[in-house]
SEBAFI-760843 format. One line per field, with one value per residue: x, y, z of N, C-alpha, C in turn; residue number from 1. Coordinates in steps of 0.2 Angstrom, whole numbers, plus 2048, in hexadecimal, padded with zeros to 3 digits. Each point is the difference from the previous one (the first is absolute). Layout:
N
n.X: [X_...]
n.Y: [Y_...]
n.Z: [Z_...]
ca.X: [X_...]
ca.Y: [Y_...]
ca.Z: [Z_...]
c.X: [X_...]
c.Y: [Y_...]
c.Z: [Z_...]
num: [NUM_...]
***
This chain:
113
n.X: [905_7FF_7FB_7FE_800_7FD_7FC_801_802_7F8_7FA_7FD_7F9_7FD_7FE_7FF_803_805_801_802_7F9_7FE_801_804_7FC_7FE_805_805_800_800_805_806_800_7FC_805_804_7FE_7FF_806_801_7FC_802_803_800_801_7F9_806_802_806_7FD_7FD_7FF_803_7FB_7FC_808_7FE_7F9_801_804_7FC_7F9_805_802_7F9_7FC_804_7FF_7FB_801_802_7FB_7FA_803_7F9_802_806_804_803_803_7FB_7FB_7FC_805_801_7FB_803_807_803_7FB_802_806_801_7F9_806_80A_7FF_7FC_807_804_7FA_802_80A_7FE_7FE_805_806_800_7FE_807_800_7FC_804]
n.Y: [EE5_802_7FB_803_805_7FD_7FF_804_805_7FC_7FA_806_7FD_7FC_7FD_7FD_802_800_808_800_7FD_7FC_7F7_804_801_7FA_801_801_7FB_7FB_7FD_802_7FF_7FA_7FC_801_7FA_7F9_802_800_7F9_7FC_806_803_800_7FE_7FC_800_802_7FE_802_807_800_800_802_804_801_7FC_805_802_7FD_7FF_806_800_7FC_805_805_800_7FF_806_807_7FF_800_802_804_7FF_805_7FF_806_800_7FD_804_7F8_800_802_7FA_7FF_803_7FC_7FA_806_802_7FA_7FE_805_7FF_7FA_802_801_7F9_7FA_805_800_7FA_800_802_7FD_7FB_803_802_7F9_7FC_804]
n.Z: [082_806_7FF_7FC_802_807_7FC_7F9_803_803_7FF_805_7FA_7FF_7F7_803_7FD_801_7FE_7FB_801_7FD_805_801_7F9_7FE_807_7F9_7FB_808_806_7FE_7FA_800_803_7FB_7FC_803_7FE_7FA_7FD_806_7FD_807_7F6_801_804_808_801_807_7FE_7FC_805_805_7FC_7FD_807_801_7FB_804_804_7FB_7FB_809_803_7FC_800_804_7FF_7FD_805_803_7FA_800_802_805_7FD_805_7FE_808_7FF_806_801_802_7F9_7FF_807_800_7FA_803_808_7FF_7FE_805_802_7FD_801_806_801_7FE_804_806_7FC_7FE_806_802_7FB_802_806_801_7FE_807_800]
ca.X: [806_804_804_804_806_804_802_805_807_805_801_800_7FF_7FD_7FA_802_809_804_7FF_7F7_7FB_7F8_7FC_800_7FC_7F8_7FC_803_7FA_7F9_7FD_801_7FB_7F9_7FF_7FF_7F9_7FE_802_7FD_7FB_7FD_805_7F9_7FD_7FC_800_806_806_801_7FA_806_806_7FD_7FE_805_805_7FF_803_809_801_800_805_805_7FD_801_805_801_7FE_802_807_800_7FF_807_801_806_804_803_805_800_7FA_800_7FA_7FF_800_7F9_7FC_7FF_7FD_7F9_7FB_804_7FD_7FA_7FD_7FF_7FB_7FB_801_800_7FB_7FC_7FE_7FE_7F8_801_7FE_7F8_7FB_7FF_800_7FA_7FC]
ca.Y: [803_7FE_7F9_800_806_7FE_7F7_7FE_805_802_7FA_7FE_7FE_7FD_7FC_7F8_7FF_807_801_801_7FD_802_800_805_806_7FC_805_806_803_7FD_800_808_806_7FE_803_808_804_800_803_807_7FF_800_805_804_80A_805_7FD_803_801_7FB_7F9_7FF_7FD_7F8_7FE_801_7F9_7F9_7FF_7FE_7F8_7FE_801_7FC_7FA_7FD_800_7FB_7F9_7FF_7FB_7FB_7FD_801_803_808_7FF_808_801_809_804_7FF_801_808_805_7FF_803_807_800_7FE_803_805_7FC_7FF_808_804_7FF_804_808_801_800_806_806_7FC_801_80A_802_7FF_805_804_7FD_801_806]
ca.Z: [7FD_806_800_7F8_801_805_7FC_7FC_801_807_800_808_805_7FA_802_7FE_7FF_7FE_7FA_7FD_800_7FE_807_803_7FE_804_803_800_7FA_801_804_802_7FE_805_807_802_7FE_807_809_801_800_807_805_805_801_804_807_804_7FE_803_7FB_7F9_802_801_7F9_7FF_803_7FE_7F9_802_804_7FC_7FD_804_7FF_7F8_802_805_7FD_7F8_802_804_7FA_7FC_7F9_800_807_803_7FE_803_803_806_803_803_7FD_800_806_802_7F8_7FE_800_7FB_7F7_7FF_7FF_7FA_7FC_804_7FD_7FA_7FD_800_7FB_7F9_800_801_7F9_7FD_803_7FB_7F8_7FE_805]
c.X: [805_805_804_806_804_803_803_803_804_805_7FD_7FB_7FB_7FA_804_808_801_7FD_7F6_7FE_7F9_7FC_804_7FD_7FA_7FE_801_7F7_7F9_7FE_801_7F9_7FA_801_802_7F8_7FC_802_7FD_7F8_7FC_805_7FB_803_7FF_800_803_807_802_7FD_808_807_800_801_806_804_7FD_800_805_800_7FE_806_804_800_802_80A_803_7FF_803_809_801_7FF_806_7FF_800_805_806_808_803_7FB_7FF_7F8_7FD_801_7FC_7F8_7FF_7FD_7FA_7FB_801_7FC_7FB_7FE_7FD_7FB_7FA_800_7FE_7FA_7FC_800_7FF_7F8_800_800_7F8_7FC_803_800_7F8_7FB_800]
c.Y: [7FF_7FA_7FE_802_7FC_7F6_802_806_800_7F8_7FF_7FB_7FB_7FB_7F8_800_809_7FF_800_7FB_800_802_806_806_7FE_808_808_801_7FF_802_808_805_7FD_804_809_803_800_804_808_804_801_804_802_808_803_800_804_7FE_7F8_7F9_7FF_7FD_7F8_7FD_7FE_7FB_7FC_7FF_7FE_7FC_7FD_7FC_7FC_7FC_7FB_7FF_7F8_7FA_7FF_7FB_7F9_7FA_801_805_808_7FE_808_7FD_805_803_7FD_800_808_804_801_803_808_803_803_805_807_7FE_803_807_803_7FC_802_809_7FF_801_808_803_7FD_802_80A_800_7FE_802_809_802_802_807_807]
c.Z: [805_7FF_7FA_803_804_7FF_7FC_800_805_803_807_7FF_7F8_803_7FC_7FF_7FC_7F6_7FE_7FF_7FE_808_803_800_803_805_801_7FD_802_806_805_7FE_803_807_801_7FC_808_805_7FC_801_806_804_803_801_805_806_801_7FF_802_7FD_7F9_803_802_7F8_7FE_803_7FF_7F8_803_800_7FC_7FB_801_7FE_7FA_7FD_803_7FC_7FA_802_801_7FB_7FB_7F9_801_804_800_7FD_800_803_806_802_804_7FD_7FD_802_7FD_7F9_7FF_802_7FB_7F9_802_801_7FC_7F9_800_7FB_7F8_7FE_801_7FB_7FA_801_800_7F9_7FC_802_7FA_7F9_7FE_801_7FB]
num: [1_2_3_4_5_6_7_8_9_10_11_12_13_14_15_16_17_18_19_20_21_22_23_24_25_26_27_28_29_30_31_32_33_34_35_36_37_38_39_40_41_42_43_44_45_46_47_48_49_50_51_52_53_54_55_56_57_58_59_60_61_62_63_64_65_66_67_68_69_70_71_72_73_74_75_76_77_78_79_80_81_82_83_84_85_86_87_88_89_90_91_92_93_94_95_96_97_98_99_100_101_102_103_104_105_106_107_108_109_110_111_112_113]
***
């Protein structure tokens, strides 16, 4: 949703040329939701404070990464937007995703109960 918001209202930042596209949606509808099924899949609940953090930043670094190549291969690119607002973005996104998924699994624990 973020990137709908921030590609076509905002304009900071797109996939392959400015406006709507089929290959744009490719990883809004594909490859976003797989990996947040992974990252939230092999999150380390039941670890220490310091294990979930590590987890969070190498998701970052990951991100980065990924981010980076996509530039580099031409099918993303920034318009107004800054590599480094990137950085600070990814462990913020990968939280509240974390949240999102506590209280989708709080309702359905008291849905079931």
């Amino acid at each position: 949703m973020v990137d709908v918001v921030f590609d076509i209202k905002y304009h900071l930042y797109g996939y392959i040329y400015p406006g709507v596209q089929y290959l744009g949606f490719l990883p809004i509808l594909i490859f976003f939701p797989v990996a947040g099924i992974v990252f939230i899949n092999f999150y380390p609940n039941r670890k220490p404070l310091m294990s979930k953090l590590l987890y969070i930043i190498g998701w970052t670094i990951f991100s980065l990464v990924f981010e980076y190549i996509s530039l580099v291969a031409g099918y993303f690119y920034y318009n107004g937007w800054k590599y480094l607002y990137s950085a600070f973005s990814y462990p913020f996104l990968l939280w509240l995703q974390l949240l999102h998924f506590k209280f989708l699994k709080s309702l359905n624990k008291n849905r079931n109960s």
